[in-house]
Gaussian input, Z-matrix of N, CA and C with variables (Angstrom, degrees):
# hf/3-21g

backbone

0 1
 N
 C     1     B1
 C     2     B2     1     A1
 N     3     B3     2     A2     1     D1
 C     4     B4     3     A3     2     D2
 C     5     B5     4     A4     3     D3
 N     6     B6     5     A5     4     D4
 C     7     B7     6     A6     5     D5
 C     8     B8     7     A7     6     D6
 N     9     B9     8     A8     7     D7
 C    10    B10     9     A9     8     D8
 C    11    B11    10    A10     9     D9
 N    12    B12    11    A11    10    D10
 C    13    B13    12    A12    11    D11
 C    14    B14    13    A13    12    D12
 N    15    B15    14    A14    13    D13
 C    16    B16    15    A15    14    D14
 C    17    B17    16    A16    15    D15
 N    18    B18    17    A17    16    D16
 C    19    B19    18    A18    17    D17
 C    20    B20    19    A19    18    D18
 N    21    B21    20    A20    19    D19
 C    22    B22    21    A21    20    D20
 C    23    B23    22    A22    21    D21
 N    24    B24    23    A23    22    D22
 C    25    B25    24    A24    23    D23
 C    26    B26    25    A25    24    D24
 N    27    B27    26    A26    25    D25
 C    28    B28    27    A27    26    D26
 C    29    B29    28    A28    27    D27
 N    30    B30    29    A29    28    D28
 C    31    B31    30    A30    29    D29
 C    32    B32    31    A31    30    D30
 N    33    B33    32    A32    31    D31
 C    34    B34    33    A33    32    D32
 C    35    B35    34    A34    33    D33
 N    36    B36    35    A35    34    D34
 C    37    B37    36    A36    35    D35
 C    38    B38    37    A37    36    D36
 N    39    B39    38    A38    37    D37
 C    40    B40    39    A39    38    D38
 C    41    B41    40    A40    39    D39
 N    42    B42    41    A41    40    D40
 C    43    B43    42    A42    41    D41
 C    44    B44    43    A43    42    D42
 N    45    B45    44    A44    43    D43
 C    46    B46    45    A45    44    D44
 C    47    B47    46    A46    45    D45
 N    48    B48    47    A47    46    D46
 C    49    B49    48    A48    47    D47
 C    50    B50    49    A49    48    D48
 N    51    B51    50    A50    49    D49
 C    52    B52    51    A51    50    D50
 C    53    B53    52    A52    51    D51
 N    54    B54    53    A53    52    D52
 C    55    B55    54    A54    53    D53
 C    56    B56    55    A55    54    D54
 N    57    B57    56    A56    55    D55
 C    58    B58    57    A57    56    D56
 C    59    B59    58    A58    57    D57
 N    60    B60    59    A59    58    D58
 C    61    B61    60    A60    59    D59
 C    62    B62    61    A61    60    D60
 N    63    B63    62    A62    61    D61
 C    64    B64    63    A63    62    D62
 C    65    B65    64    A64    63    D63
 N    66    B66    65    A65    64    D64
 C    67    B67    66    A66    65    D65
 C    68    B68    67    A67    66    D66
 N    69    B69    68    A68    67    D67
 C    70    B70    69    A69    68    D68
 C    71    B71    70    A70    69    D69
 N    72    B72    71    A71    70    D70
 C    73    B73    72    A72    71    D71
 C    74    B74    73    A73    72    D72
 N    75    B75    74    A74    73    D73
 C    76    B76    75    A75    74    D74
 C    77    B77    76    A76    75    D75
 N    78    B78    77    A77    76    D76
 C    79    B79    78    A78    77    D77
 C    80    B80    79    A79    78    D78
 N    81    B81    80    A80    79    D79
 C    82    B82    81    A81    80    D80
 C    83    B83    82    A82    81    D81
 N    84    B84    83    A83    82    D82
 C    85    B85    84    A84    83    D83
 C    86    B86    85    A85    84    D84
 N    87    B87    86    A86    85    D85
 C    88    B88    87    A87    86    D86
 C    89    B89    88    A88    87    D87
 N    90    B90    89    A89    88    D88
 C    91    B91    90    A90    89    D89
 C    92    B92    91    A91    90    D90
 N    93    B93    92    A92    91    D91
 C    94    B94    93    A93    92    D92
 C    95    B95    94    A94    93    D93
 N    96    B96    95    A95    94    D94
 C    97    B97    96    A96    95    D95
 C    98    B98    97    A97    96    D96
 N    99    B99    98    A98    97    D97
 C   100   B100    99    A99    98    D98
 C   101   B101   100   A100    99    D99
 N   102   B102   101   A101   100   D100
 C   103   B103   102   A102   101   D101
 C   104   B104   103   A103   102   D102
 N   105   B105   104   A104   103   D103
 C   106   B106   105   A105   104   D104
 C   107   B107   106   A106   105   D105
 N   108   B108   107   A107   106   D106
 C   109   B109   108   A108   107   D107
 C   110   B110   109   A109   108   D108
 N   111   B111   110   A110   109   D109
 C   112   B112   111   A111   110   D110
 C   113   B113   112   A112   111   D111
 N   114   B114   113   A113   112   D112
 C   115   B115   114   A114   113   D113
 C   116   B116   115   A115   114   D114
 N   117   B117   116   A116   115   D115
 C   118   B118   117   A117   116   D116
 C   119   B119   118   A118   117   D117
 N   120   B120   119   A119   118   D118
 C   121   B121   120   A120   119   D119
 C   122   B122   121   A121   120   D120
 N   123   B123   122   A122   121   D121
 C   124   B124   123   A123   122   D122
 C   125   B125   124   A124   123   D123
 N   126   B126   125   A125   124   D124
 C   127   B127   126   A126   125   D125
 C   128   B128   127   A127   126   D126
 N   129   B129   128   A128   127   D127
 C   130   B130   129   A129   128   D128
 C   131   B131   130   A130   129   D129
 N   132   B132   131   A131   130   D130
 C   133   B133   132   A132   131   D131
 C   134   B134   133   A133   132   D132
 N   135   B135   134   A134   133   D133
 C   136   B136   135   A135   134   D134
 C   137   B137   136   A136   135   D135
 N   138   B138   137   A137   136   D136
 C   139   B139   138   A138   137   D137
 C   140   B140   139   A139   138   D138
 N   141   B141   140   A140   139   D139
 C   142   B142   141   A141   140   D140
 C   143   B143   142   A142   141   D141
 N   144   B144   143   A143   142   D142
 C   145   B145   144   A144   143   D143
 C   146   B146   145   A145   144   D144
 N   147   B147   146   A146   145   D145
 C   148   B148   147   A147   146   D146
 C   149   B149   148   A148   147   D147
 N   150   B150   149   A149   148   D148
 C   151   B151   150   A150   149   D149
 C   152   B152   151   A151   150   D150
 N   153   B153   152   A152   151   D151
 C   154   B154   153   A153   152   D152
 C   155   B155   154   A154   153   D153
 N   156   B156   155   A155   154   D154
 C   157   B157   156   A156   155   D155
 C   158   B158   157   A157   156   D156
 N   159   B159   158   A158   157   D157
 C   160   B160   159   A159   158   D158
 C   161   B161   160   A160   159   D159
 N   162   B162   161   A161   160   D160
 C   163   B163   162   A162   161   D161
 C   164   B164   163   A163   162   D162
 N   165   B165   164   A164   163   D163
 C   166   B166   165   A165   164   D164
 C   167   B167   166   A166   165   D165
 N   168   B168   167   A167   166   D166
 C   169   B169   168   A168   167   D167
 C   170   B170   169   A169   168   D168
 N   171   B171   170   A170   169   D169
 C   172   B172   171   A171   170   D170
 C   173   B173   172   A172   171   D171
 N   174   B174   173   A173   172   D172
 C   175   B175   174   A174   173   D173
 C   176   B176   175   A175   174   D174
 N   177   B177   176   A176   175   D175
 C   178   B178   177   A177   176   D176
 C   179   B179   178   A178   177   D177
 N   180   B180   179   A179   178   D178
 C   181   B181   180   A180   179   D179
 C   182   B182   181   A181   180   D180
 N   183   B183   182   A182   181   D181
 C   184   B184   183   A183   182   D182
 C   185   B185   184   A184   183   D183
 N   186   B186   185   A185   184   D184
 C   187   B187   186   A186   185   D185
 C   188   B188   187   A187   186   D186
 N   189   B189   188   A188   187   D187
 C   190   B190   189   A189   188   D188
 C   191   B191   190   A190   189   D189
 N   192   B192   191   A191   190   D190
 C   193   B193   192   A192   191   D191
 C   194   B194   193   A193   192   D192
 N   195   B195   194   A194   193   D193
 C   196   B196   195   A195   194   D194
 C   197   B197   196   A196   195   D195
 N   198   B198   197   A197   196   D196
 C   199   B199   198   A198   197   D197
 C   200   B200   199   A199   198   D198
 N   201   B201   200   A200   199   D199
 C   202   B202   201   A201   200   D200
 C   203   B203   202   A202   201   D201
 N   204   B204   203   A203   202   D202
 C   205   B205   204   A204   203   D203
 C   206   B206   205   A205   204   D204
 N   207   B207   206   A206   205   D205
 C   208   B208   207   A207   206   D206
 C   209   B209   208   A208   207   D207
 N   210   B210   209   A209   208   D208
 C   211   B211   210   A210   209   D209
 C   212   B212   211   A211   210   D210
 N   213   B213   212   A212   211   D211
 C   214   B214   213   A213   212   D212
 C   215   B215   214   A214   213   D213
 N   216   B216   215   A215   214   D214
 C   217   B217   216   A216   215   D215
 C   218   B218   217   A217   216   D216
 N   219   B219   218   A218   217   D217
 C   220   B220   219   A219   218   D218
 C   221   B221   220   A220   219   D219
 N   222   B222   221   A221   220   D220
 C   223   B223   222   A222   221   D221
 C   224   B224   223   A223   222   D222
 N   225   B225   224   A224   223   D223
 C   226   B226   225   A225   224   D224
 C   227   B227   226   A226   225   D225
 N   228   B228   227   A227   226   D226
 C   229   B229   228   A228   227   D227
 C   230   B230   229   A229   228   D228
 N   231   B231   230   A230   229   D229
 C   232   B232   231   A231   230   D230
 C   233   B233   232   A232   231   D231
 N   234   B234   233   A233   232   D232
 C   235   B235   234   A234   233   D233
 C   236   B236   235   A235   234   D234
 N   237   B237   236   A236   235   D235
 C   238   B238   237   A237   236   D236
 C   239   B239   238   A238   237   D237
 N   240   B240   239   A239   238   D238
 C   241   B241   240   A240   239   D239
 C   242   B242   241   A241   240   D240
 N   243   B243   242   A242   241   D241
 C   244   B244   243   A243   242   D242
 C   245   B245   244   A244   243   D243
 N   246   B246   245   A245   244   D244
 C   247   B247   246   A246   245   D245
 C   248   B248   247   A247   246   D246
 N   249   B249   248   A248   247   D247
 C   250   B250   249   A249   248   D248
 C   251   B251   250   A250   249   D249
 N   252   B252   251   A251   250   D250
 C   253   B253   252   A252   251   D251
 C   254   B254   253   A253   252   D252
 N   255   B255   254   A254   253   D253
 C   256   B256   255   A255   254   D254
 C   257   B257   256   A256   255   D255
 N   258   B258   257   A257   256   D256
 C   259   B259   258   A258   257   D257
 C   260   B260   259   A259   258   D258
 N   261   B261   260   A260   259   D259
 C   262   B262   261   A261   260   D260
 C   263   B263   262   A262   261   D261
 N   264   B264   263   A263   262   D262
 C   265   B265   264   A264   263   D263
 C   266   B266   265   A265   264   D264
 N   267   B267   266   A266   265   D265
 C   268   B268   267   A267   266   D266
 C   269   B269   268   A268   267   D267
 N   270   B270   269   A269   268   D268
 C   271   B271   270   A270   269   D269
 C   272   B272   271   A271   270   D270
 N   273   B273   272   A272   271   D271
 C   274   B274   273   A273   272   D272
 C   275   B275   274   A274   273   D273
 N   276   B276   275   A275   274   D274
 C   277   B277   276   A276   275   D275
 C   278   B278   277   A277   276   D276
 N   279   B279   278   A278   277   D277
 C   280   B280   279   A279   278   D278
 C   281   B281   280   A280   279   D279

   B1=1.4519
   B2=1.5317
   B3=1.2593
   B4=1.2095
   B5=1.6287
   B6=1.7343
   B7=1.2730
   B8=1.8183
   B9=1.2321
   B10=1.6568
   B11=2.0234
   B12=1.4370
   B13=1.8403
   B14=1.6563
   B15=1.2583
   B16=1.5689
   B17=1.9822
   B18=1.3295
   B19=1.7004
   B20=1.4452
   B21=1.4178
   B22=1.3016
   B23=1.3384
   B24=1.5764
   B25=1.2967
   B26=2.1493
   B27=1.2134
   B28=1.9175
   B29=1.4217
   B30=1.6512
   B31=1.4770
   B32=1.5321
   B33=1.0163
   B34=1.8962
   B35=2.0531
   B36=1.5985
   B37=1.2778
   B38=1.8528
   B39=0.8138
   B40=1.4310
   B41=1.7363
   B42=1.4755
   B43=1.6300
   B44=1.7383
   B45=1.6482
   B46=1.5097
   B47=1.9516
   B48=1.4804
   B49=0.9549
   B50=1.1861
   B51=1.3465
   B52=1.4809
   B53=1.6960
   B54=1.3972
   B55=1.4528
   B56=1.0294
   B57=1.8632
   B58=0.8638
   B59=1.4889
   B60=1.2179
   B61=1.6495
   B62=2.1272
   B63=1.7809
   B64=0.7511
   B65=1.8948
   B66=0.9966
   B67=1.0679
   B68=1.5318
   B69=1.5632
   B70=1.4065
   B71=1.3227
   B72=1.5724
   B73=1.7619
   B74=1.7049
   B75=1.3629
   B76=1.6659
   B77=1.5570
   B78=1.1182
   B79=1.7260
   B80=1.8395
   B81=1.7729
   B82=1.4294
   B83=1.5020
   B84=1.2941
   B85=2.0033
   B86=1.6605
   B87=1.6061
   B88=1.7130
   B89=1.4059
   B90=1.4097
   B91=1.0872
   B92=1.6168
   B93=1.4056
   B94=1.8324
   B95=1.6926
   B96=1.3241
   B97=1.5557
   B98=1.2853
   B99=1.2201
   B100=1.7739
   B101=1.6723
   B102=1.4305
   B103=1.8593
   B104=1.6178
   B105=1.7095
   B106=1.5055
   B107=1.4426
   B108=1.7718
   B109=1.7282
   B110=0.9545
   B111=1.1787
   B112=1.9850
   B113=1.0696
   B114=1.6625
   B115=0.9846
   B116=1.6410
   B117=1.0617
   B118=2.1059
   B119=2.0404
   B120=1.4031
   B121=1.9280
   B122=1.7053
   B123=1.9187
   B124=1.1818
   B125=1.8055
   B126=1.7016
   B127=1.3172
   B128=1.5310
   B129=1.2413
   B130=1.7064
   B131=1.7148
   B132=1.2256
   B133=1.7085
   B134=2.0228
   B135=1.6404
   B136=1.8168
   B137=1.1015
   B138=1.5150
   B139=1.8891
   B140=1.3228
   B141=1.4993
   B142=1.5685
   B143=1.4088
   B144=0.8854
   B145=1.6901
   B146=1.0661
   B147=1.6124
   B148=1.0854
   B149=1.3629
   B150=1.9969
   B151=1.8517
   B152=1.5229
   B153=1.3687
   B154=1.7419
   B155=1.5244
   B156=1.2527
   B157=1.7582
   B158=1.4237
   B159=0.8016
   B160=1.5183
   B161=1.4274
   B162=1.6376
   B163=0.8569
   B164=1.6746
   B165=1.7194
   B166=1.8379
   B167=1.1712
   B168=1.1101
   B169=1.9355
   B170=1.7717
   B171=0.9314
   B172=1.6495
   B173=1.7207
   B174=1.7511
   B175=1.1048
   B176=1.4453
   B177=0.8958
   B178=1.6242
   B179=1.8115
   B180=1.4907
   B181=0.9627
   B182=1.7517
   B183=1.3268
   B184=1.3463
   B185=1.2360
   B186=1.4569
   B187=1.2797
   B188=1.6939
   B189=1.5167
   B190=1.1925
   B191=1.4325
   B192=1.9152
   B193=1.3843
   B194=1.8115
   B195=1.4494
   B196=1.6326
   B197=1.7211
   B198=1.1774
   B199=1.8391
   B200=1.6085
   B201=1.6025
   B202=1.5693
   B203=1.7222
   B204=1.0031
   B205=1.1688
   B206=1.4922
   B207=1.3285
   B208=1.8903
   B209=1.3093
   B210=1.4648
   B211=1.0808
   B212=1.2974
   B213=1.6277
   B214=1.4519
   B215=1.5270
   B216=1.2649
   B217=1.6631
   B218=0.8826
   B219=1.9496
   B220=0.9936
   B221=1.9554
   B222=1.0057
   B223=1.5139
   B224=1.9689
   B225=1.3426
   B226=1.9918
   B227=1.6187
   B228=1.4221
   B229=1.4222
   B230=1.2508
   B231=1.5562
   B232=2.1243
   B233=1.6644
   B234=1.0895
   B235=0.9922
   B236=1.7048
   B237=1.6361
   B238=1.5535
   B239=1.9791
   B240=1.3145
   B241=1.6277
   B242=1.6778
   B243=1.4507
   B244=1.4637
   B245=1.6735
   B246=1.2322
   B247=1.9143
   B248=1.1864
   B249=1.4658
   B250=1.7617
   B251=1.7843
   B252=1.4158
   B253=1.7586
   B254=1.5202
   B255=1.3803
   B256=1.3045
   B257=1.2208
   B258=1.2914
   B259=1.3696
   B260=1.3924
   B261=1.3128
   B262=1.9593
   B263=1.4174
   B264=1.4744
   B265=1.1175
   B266=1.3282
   B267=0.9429
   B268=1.7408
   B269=1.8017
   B270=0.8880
   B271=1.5354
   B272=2.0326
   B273=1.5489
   B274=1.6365
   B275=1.6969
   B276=1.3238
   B277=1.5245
   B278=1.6935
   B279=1.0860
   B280=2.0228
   B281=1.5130
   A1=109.98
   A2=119.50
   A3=112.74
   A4=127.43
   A5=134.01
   A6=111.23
   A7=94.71
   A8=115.86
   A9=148.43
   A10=86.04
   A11=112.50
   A12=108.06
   A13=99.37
   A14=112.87
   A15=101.71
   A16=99.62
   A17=87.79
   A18=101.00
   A19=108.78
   A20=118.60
   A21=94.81
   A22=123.71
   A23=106.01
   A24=146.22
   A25=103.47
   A26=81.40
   A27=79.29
   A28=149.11
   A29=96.33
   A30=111.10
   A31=119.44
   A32=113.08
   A33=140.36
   A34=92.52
   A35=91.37
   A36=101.60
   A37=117.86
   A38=122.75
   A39=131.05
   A40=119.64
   A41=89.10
   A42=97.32
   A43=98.64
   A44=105.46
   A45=111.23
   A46=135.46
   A47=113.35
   A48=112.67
   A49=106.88
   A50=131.02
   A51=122.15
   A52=106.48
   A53=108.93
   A54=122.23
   A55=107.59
   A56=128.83
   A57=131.60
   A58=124.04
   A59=107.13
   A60=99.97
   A61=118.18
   A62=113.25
   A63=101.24
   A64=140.09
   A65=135.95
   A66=102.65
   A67=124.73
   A68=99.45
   A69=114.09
   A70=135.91
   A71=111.62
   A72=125.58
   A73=76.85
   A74=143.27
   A75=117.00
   A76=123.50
   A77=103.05
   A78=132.57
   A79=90.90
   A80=89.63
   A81=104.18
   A82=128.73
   A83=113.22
   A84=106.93
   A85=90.32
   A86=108.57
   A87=92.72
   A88=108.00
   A89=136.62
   A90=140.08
   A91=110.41
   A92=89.77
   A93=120.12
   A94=106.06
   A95=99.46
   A96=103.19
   A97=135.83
   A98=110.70
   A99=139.42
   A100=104.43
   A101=106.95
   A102=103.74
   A103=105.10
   A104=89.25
   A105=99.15
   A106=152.34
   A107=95.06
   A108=95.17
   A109=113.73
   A110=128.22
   A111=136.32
   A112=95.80
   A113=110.18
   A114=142.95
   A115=130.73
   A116=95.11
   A117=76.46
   A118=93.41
   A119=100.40
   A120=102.70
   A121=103.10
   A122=90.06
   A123=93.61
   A124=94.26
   A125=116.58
   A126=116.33
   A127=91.89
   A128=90.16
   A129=115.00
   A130=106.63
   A131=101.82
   A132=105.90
   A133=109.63
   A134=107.11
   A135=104.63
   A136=101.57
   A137=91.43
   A138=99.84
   A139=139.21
   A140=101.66
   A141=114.97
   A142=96.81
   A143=159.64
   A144=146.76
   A145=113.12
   A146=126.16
   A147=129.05
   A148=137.66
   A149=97.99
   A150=106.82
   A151=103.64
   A152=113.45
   A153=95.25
   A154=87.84
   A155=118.68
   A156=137.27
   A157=129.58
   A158=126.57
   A159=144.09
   A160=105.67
   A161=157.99
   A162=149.08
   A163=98.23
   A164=101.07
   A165=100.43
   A166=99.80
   A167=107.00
   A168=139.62
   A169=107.62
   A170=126.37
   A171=132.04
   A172=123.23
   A173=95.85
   A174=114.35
   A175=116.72
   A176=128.65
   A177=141.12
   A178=110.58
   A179=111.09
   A180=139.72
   A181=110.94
   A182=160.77
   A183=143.77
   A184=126.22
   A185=112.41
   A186=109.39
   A187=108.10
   A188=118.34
   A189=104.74
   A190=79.61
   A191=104.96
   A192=94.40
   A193=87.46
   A194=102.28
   A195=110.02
   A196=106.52
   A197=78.29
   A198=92.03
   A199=108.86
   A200=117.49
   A201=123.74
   A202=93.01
   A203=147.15
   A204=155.08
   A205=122.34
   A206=101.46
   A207=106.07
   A208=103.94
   A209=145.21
   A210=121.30
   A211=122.94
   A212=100.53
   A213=104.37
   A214=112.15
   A215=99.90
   A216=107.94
   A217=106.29
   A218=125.45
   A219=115.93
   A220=114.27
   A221=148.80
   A222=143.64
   A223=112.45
   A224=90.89
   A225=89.55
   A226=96.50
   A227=108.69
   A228=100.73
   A229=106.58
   A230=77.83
   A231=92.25
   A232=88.55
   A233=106.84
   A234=126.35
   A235=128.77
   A236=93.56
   A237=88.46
   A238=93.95
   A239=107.36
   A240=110.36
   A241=110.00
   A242=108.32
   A243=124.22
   A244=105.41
   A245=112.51
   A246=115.14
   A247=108.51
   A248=104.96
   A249=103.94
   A250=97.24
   A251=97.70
   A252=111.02
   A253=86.07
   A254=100.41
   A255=99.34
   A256=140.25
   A257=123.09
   A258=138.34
   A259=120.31
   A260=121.52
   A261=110.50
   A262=124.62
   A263=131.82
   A264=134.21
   A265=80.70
   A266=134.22
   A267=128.67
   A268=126.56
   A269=110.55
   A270=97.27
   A271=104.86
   A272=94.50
   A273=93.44
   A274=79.85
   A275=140.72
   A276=120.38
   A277=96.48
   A278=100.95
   A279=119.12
   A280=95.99
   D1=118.64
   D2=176.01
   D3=-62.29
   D4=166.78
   D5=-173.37
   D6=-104.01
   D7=-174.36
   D8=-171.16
   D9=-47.04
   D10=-46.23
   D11=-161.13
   D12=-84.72
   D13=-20.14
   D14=-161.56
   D15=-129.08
   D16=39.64
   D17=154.32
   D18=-121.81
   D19=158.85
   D20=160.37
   D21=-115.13
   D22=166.25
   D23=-169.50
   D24=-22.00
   D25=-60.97
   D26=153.28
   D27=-53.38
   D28=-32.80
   D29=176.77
   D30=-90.60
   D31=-23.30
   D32=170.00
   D33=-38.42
   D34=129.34
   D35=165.90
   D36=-79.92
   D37=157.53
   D38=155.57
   D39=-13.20
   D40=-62.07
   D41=-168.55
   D42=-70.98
   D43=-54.13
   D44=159.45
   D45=-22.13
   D46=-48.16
   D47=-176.69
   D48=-83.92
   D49=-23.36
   D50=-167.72
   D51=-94.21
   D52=-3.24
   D53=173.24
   D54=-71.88
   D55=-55.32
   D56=161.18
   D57=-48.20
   D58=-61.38
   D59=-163.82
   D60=-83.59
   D61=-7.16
   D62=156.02
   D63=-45.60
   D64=-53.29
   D65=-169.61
   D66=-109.24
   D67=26.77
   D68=144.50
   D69=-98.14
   D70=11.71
   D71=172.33
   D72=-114.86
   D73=-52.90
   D74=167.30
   D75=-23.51
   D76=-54.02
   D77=-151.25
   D78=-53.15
   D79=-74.02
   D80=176.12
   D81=-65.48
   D82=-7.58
   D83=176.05
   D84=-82.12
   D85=-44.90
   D86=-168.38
   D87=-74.98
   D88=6.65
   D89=170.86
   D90=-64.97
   D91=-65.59
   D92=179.55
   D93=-46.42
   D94=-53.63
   D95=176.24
   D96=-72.40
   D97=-24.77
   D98=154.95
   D99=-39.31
   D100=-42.53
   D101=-166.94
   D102=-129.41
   D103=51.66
   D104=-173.17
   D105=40.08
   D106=23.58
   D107=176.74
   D108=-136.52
   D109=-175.16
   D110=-147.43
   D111=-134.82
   D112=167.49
   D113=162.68
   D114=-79.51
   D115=150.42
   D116=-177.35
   D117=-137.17
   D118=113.45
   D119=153.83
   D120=-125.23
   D121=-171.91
   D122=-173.84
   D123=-117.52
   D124=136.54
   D125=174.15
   D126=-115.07
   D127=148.44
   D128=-172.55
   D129=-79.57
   D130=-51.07
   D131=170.21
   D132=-43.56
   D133=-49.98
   D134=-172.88
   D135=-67.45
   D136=-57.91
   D137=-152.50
   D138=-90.32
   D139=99.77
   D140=-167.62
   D141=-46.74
   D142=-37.90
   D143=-147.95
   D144=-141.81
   D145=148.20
   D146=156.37
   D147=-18.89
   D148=-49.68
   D149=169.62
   D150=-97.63
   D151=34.02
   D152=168.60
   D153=-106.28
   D154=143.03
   D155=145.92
   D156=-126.46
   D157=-161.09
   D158=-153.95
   D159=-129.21
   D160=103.33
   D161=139.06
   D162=-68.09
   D163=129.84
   D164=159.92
   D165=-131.24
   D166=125.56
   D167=168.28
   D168=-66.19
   D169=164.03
   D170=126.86
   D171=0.10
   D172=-77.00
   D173=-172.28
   D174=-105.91
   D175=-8.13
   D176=-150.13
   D177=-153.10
   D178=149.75
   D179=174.99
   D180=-102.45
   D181=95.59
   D182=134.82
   D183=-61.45
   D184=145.59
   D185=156.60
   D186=-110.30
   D187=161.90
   D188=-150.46
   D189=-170.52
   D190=148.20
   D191=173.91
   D192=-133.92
   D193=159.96
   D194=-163.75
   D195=-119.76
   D196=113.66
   D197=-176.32
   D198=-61.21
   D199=-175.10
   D200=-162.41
   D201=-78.60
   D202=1.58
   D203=-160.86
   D204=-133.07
   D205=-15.01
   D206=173.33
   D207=96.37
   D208=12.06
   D209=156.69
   D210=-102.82
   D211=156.09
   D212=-172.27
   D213=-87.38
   D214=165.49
   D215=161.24
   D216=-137.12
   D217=143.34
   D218=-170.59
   D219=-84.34
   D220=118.12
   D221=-172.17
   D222=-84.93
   D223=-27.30
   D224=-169.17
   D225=-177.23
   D226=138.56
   D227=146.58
   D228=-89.79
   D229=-171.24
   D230=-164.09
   D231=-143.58
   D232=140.01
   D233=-176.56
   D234=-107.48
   D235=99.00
   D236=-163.44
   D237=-108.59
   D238=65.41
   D239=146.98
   D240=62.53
   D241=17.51
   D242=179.22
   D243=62.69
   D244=20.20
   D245=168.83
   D246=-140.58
   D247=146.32
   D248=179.94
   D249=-64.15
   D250=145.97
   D251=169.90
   D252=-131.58
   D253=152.40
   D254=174.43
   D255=-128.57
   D256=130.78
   D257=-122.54
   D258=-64.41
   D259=150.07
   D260=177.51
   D261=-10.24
   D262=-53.55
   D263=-135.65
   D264=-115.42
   D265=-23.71
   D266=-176.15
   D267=-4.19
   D268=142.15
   D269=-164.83
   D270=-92.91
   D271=-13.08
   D272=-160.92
   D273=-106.58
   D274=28.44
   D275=158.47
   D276=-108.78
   D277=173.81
   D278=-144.45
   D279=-103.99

């Protein structure tokens, strides 16, 4: 049976891929956050629309909706309890 490195990337279960690719999507958020900027997805629970997303900061959660041109506006913070929690789509929940 082969192990998790010497299958490939296609054949990798669920729990498998995020084994792998966790702590190189770690690596890079504390990268991003290191030089003060966020991330932006879309969670199905916030974001009524297609152009609503999620900017997450460091410290902070936005919601924000993104015009035909890429800019944001900010719509609400969100309040995640003064600690990052991490968000619906999260790659390190099971």
């Amino acid at each position: 049976m082969k192990t998790t490195l010497q299958k490939r990337i296609f054949d990798l279960s669920q729990a498998e891929l995020k084994e792998l690719l966790q702590p190189v999507a770690e690596e890079v958020l504390q990268k991003k956050w290191a030089k003060d900027g966020y991330i932006t997805y879309h969670d199905d629970a916030l974001c009524e629309g297609p152009n609503i997303m999620i900017h997450e900061y460091k410290d902070r959660l936005e919601l924000v909706r993104i015009d035909e041109i890429g800019k944001a506006t900010l719509l609400k913070l969100l309040d995640n309890g003064n600690e990052r929690t991490p968000p619906a789509n999260d790659y390190r929940r099971a």
